[in-house]
C-alpha positions in Angstrom: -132.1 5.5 -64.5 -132.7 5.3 -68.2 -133.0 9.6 -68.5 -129.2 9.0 -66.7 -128.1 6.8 -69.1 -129.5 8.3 -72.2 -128.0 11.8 -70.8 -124.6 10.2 -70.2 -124.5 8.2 -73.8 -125.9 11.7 -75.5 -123.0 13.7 -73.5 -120.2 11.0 -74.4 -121.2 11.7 -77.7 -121.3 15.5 -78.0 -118.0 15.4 -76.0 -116.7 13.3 -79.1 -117.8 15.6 -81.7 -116.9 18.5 -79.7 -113.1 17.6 -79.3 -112.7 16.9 -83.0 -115.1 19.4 -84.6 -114.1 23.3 -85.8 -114.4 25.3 -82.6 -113.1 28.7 -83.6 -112.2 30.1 -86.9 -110.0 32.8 -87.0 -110.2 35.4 -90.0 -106.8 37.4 -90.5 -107.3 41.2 -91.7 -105.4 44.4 -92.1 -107.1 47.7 -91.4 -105.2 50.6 -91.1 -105.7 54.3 -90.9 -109.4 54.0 -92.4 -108.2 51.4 -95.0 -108.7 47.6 -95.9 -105.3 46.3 -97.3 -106.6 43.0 -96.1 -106.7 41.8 -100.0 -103.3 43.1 -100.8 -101.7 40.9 -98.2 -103.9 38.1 -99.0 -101.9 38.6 -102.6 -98.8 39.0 -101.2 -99.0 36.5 -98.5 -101.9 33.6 -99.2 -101.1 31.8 -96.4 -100.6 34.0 -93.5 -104.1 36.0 -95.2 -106.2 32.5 -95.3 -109.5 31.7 -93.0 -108.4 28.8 -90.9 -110.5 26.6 -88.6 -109.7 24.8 -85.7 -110.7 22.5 -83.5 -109.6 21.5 -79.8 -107.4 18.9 -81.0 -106.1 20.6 -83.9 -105.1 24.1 -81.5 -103.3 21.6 -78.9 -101.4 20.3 -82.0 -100.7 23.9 -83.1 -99.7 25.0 -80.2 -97.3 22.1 -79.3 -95.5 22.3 -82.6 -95.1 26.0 -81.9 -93.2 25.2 -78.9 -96.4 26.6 -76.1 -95.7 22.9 -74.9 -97.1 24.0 -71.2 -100.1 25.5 -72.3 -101.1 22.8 -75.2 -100.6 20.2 -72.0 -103.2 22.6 -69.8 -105.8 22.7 -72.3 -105.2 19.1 -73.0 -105.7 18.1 -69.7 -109.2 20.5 -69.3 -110.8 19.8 -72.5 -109.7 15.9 -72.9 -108.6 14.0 -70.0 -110.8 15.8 -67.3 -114.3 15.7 -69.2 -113.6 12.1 -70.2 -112.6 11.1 -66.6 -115.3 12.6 -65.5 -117.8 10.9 -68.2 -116.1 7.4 -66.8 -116.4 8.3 -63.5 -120.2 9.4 -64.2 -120.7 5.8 -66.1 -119.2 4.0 -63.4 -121.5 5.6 -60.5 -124.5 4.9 -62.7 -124.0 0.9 -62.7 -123.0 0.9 -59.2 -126.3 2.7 -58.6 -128.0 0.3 -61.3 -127.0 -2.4 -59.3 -128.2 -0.8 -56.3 -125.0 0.2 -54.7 -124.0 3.6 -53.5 -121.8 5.1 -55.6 -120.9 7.9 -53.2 -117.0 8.7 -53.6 -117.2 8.4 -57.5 -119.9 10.9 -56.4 -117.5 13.0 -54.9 -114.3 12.8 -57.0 -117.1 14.0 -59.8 -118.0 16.8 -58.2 -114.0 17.7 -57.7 -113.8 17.5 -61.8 -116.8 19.4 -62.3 -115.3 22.7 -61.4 -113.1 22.3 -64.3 -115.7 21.0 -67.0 -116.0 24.8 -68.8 -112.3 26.3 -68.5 -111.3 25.2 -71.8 -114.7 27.5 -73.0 -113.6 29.7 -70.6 -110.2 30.0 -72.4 -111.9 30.2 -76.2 -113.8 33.1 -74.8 -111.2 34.5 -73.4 -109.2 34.3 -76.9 -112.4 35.6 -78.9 -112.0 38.6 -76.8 -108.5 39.1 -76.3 -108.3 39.0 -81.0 -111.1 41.1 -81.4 -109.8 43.2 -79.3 -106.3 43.5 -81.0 -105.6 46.5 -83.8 -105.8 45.7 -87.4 -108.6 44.4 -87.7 -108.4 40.4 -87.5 -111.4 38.6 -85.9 -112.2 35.3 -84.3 -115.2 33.6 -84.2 -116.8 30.7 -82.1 -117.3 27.8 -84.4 -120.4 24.9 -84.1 -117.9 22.8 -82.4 -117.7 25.2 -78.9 -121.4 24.4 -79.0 -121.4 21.1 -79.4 -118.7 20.6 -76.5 -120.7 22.8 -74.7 -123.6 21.0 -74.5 -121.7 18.0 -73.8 -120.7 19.6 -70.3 -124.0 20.9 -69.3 -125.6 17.5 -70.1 -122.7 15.8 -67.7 -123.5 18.1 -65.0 -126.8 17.4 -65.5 -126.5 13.8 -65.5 -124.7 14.5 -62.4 -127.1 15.9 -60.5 -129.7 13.5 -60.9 -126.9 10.7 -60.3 -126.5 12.4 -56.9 -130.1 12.7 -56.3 -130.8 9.0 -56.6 -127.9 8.1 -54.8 -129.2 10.4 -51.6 -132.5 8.6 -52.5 -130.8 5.1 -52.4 -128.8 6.5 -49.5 -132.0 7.5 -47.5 -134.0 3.9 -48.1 -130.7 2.4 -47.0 -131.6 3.3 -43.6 -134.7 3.2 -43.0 -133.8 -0.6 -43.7 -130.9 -0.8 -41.0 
């Protein structure tokens, strides 16, 4: 139980870090017909020309603001509320299972969540592509913070399966002692 809990409190924590840290960073440029006017804008237009970071957070904000209220709410809901529900639900099966209860439909309401733990670095992909793939040059990069939430997801699923390994374990002693 104590790998469980140490992979939970590690995964709560990379989820926190991951949420608030830079996840992409996008890098505006203007090539055109074999030439780099990318520092003539960046004269003529500082702001729109600038290297900007962001994290998940920060992109739900900016997209909100920009009126992509619908979309913001989707990636809200896949990168927030579903990785921290499932980290609760994950937490709460582990002390029933401490405890020496079954925890099987927190169990299975986790592995409902689960399917949706990596659409939101789905999506960032998705968007790295997408720019690079654009004319004129701009790029987007992955930033340490897509890593970091990363990591947090595979160490929930993780944490998952050996939650659902002891509980078939604690399922299977149950009866034999009926």
């Amino acid at each position: 139980m104590k790998r469980i809990f140490l992979l939970l409190i590690f995964s709560s924590f990379t989820l926190g870090i991951g949420i608030l840290a830079p996840t992409m960073q996008t890098e505006p440029r203007l090539t055109l017909y074999d030439g780099d006017y990318t520092e003539v804008m960046n004269l003529l237009f500082p702001e729109e020309f600038k290297t900007s970071s962001f994290s998940i957070i920060e992109g739900i904000q900016h997209m909100w603001g920009a009126g992509s209220k619908g979309i913001a709410a989707l990636i809200f809901g896949f990168s927030i509320v579903f990785p921290v529900l499932k980290l609760l639900i994950l937490w709460m099966a582990t002390l029933k299972l401490s405890e020496e209860k079954c925890p099987g439909r927190s169990l299975k309401i986790v592995e409902k969540l689960g399917k949706f733990s990596m659409v939101d670095v789905f999506v960032i992909s998705v968007l790295i592509v997408t720019v690079k793939g654009l004319p004129g040059g701009s790029q987007i990069h992955a930033d340490w913070g897509l890593y970091v939430f990363a990591v947090s997801v595979v160490l929930s699923i993780i944490a998952g399966f050996m939650l659902a390994h002891r509980a078939h374990e604690r399922e299977l002693l149950d009866a034999k002692g009926k």
